[in-house]
C-alpha positions in Angstrom: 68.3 -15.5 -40.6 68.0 -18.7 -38.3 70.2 -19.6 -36.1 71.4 -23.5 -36.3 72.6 -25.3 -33.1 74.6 -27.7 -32.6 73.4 -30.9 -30.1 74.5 -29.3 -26.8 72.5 -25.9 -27.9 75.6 -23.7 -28.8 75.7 -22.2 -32.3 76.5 -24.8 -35.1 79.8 -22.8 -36.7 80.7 -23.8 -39.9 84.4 -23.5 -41.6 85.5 -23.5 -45.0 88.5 -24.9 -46.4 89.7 -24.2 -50.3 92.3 -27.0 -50.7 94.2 -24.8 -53.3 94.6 -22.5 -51.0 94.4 -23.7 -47.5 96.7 -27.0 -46.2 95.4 -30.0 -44.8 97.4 -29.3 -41.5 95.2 -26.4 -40.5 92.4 -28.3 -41.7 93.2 -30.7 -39.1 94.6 -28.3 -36.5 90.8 -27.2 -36.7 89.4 -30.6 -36.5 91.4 -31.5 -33.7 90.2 -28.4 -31.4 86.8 -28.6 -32.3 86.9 -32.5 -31.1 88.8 -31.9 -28.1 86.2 -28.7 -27.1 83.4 -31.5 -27.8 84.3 -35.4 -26.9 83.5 -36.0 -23.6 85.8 -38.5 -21.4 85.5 -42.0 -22.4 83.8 -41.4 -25.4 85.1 -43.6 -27.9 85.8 -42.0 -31.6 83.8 -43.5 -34.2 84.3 -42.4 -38.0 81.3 -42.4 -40.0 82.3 -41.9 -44.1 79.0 -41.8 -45.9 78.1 -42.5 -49.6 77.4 -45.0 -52.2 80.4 -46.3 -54.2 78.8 -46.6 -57.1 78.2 -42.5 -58.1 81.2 -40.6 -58.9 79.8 -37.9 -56.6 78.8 -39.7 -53.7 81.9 -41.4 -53.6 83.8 -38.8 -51.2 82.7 -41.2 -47.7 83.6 -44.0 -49.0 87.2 -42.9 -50.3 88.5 -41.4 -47.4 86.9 -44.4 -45.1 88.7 -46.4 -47.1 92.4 -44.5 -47.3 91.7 -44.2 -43.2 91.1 -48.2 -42.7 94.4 -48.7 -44.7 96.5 -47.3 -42.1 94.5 -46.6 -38.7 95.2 -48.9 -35.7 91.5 -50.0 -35.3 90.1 -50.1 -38.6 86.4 -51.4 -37.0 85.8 -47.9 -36.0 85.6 -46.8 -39.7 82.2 -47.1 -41.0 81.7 -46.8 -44.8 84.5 -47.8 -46.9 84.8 -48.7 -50.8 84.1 -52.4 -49.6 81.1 -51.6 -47.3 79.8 -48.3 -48.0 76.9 -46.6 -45.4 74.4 -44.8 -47.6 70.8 -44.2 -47.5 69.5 -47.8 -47.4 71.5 -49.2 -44.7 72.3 -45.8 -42.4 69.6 -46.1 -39.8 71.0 -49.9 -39.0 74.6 -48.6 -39.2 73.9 -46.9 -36.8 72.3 -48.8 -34.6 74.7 -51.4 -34.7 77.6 -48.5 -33.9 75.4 -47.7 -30.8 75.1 -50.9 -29.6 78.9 -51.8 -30.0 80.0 -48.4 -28.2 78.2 -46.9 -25.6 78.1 -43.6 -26.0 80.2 -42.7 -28.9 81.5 -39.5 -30.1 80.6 -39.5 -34.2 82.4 -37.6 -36.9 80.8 -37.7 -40.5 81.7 -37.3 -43.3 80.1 -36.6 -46.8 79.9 -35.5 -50.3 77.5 -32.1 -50.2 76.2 -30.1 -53.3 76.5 -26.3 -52.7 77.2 -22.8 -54.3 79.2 -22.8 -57.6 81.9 -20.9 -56.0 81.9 -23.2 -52.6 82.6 -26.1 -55.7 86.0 -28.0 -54.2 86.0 -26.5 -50.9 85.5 -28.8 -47.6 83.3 -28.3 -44.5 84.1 -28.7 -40.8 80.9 -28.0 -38.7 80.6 -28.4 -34.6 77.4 -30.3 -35.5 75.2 -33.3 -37.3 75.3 -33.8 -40.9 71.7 -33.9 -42.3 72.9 -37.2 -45.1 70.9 -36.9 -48.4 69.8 -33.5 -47.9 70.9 -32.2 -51.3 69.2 -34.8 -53.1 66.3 -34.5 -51.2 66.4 -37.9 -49.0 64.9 -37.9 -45.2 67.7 -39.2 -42.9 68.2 -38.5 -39.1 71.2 -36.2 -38.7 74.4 -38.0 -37.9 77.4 -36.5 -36.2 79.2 -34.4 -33.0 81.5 -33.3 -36.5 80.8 -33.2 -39.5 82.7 -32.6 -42.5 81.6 -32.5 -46.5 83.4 -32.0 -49.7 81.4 -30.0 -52.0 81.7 -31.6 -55.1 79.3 -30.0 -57.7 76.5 -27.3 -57.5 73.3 -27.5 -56.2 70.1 -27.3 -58.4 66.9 -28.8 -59.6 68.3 -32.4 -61.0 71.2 -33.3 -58.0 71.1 -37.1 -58.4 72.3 -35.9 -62.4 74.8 -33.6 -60.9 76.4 -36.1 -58.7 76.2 -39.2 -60.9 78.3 -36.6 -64.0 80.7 -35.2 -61.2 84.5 -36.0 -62.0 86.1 -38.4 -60.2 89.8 -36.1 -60.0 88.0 -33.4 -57.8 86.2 -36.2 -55.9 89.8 -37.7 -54.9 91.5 -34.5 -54.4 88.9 -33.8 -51.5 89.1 -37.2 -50.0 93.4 -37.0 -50.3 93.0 -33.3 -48.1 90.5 -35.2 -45.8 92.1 -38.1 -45.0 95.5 -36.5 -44.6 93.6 -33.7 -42.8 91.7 -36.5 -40.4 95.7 -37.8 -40.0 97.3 -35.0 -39.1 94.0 -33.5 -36.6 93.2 -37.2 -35.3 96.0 -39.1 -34.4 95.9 -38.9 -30.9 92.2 -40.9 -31.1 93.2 -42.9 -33.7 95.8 -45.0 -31.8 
């Protein structure tokens, strides 16, 4: 079994959340310790939703960076949205621009992910990058301090099928528990 590490060499741990079962407040509870064991001072938080608006599937990033720039005090620290979603095509200069407007900044991701039937409608918090496009077999440089996904269908041979016939109730139920989640764990850095 290999062991994945996060960017500062310590063991990338990975948490599952079954919104049916767990709430959105220890969701956040979690994502609040896990950035305040890893943002260092001064880092600026920068919230990276990724996906393309136009698969129900994919949508996930773009639904909760949307909910988030509704009602966060600096709404140009939200990248992806319904309006401007970052996806494959336009990720490498997203983030080059977020790099050159904040030196240094602390990133939390997230995603839609495919993964194990059973896993279908649970959420991810991992102390590490998210590889984008992974499931559908895309090359993208890892993003992230945080990460989080929503896994919204099965993983298997045909994924772009899978996500483009994935229905749109489970894909907003996830972003709901993540943005309220992201709320609730992130206010302090939010203001």
């Amino acid at each position: 079994m290999k062991t994945l590490l996060n960017y500062r060499g310590n063991k990338k741990k990975t948490q599952y959340y079954n919104r049916t079962e767990s709430t959105y407040q220890s969701f956040g509870q979690a994502l609040k310790i896990m950035t305040e064991q890893t943002i260092g001072q001064n880092q600026p938080l920068i919230l990276v939703c990724i996906g393309s608006d136009r698969i129900t599937g994919d949508c996930l990033g773009p639904l909760v960076g949307h909910k988030l720039s509704q009602v966060v005090p600096h709404p140009e620290r939200i990248y992806g949205t319904l309006k401007e979603p970052v996806h494959a095509r336009n990720l490498k200069q997203v983030l080059k621009e977020i790099h050159r407007t904040y030196p240094n900044p602390f990133l939390i991701v997230v995603d839609a992910s495919l993964g194990l039937t059973d896993h279908i409608g649970y959420i991810t918090l991992s102390n590490g990058p998210l590889r984008p496009g992974e499931g559908v077999k895309k090359r993208l440089p890892p993003v992230g301090e945080i990460s989080i996904t929503g896994i919204v269908n099965a993983s298997s041979e045909n994924s772009s099928f899978l996500l483009q016939n994935t229905r749109l109730h489970l894909v907003e139920e996830l972003a709901d528990y993540i943005f309220l989640g992201m709320l609730n764990g992130l206010q302090h850095y939010m203001i």
